[in-house]
N, C-alpha and C positions, 0 to 999 in steps of 0.2 A: 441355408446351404447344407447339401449333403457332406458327411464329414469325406475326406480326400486323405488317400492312403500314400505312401511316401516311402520308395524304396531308397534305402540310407546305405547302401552298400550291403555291408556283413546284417545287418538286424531291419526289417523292415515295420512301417509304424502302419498301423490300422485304428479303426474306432475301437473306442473301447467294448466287450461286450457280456453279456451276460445271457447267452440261449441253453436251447438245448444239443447246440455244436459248441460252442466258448465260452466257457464264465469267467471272466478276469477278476472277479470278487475275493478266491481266495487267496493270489498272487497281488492285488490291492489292500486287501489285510495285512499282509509283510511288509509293505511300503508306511502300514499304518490308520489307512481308510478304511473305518467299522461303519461307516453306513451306507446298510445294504441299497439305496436309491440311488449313490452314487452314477452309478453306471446309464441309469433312466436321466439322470441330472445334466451329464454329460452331455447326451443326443438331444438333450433338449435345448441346452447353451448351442449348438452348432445349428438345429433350427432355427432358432433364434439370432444365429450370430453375434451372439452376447459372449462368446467362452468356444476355446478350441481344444481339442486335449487328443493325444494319440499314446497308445499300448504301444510302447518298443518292447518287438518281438524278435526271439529266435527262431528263424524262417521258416527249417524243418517241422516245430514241432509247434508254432504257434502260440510257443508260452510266454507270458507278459511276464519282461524283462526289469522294465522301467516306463517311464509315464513323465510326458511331455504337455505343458499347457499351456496356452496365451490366452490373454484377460485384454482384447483388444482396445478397451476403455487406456486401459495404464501403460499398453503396450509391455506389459510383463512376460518376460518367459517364465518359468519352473520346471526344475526337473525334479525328479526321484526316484533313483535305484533300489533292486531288492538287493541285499549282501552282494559283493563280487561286479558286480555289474555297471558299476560309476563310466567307464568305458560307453556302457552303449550308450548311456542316457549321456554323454556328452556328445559322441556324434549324430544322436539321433536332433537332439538340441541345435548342432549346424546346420543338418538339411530342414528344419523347422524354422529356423532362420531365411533360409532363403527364401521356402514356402509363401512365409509371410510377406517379403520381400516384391516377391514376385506375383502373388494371387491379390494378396489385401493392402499392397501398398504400403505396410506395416514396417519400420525397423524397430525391433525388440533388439 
């Protein structure tokens, strides 16, 4: 599956990324995540369908806010905010709820 982006009102959720437009890696750092592969691991759990994960963004400017994921096996959610931001990563965690709900048949 390609990963499926999800406008959550005020912050909207995209793949995670790392080009030469977007690197989430250092905004992944703050949350905690020092491995740089991360981001390749990600896109490849969504090929896979093994593993879901979305960048909650601040629209304007595209910077990963917080970071949503589901482990379709366990049907687990997770969030995690960078300082300040417990807010997105909890709404952004509702409409990832539904997501699930609605695309994969999923309740987390």
């Amino acid at each position: 599956m390609d990963p499926i982006e999800i406008n959550a009102g005020t912050w909207y959720l995209r793949a995670l990324r790392a080009d030469e437009r977007i690197d989430d890696r250092p905004s992944l750092a703050d949350l905690g995540e020092a491995d740089p592969d991360y981001v390749s691991r990600c896109a490849a759990h969504w090929a896979s369908e093994t593993g879901y994960s979305w960048a909650v963004c601040e629209p304007t400017t595209g910077e990963l806010l917080a970071e949503v994921t589901i482990d379709p096996h366990s049907a687990a959610l997770s969030t995690r905010a960078r300082p300040g931001h417990d807010e997105a990563a909890a709404v952004a965690a509702t409409a990832v709820r539904r997501f699930a709900a609605a695309a994969l048949n999923l309740t987390v």
